[in-house]
C-alpha positions in Angstrom: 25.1 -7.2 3.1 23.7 -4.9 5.7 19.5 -4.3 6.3 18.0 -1.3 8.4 15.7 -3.0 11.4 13.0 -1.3 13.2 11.4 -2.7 16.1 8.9 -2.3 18.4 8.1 -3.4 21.5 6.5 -2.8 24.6 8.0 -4.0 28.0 7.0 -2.9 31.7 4.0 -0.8 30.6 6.0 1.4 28.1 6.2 1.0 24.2 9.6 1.8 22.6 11.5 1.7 19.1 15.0 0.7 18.6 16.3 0.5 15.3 19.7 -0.5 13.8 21.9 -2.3 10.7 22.8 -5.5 10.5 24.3 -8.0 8.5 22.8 -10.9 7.0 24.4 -13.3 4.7 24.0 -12.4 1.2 23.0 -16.1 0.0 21.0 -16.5 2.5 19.3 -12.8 1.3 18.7 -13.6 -2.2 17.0 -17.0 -1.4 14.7 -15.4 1.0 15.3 -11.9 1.8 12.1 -11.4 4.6 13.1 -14.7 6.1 17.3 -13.8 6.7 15.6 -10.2 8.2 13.6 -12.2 10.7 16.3 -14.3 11.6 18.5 -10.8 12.2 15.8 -8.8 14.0 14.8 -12.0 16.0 18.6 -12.6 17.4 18.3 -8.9 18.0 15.2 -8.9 20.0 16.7 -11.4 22.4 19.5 -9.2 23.1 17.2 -6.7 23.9 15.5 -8.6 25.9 18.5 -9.3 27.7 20.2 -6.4 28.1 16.6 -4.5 29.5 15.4 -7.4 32.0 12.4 -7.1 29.9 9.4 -7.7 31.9 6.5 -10.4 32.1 4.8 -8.1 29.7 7.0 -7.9 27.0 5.6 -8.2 23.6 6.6 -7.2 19.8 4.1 -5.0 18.2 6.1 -5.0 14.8 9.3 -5.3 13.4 10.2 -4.0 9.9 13.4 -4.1 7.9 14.8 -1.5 4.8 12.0 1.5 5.1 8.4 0.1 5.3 8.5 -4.5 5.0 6.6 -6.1 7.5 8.2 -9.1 9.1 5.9 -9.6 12.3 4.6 -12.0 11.8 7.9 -14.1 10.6 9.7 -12.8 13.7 7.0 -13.7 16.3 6.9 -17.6 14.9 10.4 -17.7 15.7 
């Protein structure tokens, strides 16, 4: 199954959205559908972070995933 992430983040004194579909394993979905989004957006984000050379600065200000649920807060404990 595929989920719609939106992220953003802020990296060498700019804030920015990037925003994608992704696949997530549908067991691991119905057991826990904000916690398999996490894991997806947070695998994400340190490709981003790769790819950009993000800077000392870098933070998440909010990931979300299929329209308007907040995963944050699961993404920034990973």
């Amino acid at each position: 199954m595929y989920i719609n992430i939106k992220v953003y983040l802020h990296s060498k004194g700019t804030k920015f959205l990037q925003s994608g579909s992704f696949p997530v394993p549908n067991s691991d979905y119905k057991k826990d559908p904000d916690w398999a989004a996490a894991i997806a957006a947070y695998e994400w984000i340190q490709q981003i972070k790769i790819d950009f050379a993000a800077s000392e600065d870098f933070r998440i200000d909010e990931v979300t995933y299929n329209g308007d649920i907040d995963i944050t807060d699961l993404v920034k404990k990973l």
